[in-house]
Structure formats: structure tokens, C-alpha cells
N, C-alpha and C positions, 0 to 999 in steps of 0.2 A: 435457483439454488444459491443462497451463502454460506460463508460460516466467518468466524468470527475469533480470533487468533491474538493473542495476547504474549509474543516474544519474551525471550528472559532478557532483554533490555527495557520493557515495559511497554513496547508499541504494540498497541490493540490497531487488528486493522481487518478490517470487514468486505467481502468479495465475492463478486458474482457472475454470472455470464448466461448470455440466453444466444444460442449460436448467430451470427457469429459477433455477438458483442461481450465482450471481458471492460469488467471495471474494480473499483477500488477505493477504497475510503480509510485512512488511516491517520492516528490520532498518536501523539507522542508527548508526553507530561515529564518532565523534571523537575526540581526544583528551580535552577537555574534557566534551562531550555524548554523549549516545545515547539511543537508545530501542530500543523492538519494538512494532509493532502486527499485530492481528489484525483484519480487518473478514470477516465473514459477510453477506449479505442473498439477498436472494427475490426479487427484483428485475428479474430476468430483465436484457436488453441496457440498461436505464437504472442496473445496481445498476452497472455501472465507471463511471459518470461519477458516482456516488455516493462509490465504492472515491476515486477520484483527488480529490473535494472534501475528502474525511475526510484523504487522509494530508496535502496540502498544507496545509492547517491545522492537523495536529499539526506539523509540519515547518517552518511559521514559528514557531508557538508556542513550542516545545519547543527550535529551535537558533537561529535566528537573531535 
């Protein structure tokens, strides 16, 4: 299963899981900034609230 999420900061970021693996793909364009991250884990139901602490800390880090 994915889907495919597009934030009103402009990060599209794409997500899946096939028990017990959760992963992550997420793409951020500004004029100024950008990035791409990849997060993998094993995790099982705890690896996305792992996936969402890892991007929102590259995502203060990295743009604002």
C-alpha cells in the first residue's frame, strides 16, 4: 500500500509498508532550498511515527 501527500509547505512525500516494514520517500523543492530523503526501518506500526520524527527534523533543519 502507498499514497502519496503533497503538505501545504510543498513536501510531496510517498509511503508504504508491508508488515513489518514502513518506509519513506520524500521530495522538497523551493526556490531557494530542497532536499530528498529516503527513510527504510523494521519497525513494524512504530516505524511512521519514527518515518514523521526523521522528516520533520530534516525539514526544520535543512529549510526553515
Amino acid at each position: 500500500m502507498f499514497q502519496i501527500i503533497i503538505g501545504k509547505f510543498g513536501f510531496a512525500q510517498k509511503y508504504g509498508y508491508n508488515n513489518p516494514y514502513s518506509n519513506a520517500a520524500g521530495l522538497y523543492l523551493d526556490e531557494n532550498k530542497g532536499y530528498r530523503i529516503t527513510i527504510l526501518t523494521s519497525l513494524s506500526g512504530y516505524g511512521e511515527k519514527i518515518i514523521g520524527d526523521i522528516n520533520q527534523i530534516c525539514f526544520e533543519f535543512l529549510v526553515q
